[in-house]
C-alpha positions in Angstrom: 0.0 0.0 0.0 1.2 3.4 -0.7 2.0 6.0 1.5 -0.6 8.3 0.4 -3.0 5.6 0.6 -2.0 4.9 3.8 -2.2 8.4 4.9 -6.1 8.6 3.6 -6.8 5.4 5.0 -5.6 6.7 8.6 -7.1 10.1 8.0 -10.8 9.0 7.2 -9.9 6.4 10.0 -9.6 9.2 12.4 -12.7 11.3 11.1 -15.0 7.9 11.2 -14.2 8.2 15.1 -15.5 11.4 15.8 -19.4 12.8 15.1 -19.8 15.1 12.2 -20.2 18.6 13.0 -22.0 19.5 10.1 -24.8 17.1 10.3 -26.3 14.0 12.5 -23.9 11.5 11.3 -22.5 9.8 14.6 -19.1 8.2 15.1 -18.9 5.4 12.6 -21.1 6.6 10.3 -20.2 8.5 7.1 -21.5 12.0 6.5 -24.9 11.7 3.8 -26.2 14.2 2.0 -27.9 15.9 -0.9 -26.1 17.2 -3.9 -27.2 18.3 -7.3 -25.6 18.2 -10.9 -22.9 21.1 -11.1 -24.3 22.2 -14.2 -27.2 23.0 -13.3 -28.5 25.9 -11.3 -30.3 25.3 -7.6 -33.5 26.8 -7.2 -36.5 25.2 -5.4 -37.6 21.9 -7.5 -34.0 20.9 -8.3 -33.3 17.6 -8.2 -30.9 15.9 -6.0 -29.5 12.5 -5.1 -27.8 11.5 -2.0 -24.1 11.6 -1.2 -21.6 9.8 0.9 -18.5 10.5 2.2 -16.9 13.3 5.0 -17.4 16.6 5.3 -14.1 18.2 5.3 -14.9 20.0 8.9 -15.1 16.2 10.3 -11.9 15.9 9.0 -10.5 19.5 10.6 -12.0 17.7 13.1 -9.9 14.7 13.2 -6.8 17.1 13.1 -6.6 16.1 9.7 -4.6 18.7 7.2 -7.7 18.8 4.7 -5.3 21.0 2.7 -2.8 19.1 1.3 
């Protein structure tokens, strides 16, 4: 395994331990929620599918360095 890949397996390791901040996902639970198409502009009515992953303030969190 790489190092980088080692890195981001510690780092969402760490984040997965803590609650999100940003929304009801509890420790061990990854962050979900909505997100529409780029392209498209958000107004009332716009469609939007769910999402999973962190939020990069669980991360801060974590004392993760979401910058580099």
């Amino acid at each position: 395994m790489s190092s980088i890949t080692t890195d981001l397996a510690e780092a969402f390791g760490a984040a997965r331990a803590l609650d999100c901040p940003l929304c009801p996902a509890l420790a061990g639970d990854e962050c979900i929620y909505s997100t529409a198409p780029v392209s498209m502009p958000v107004v009332p009515g716009t469609p939007v599918r769910p999402a999973r992953g962190y939020h990069a303030a669980r991360l801060d969190a974590a004392g993760v360095d979401v910058q580099a």
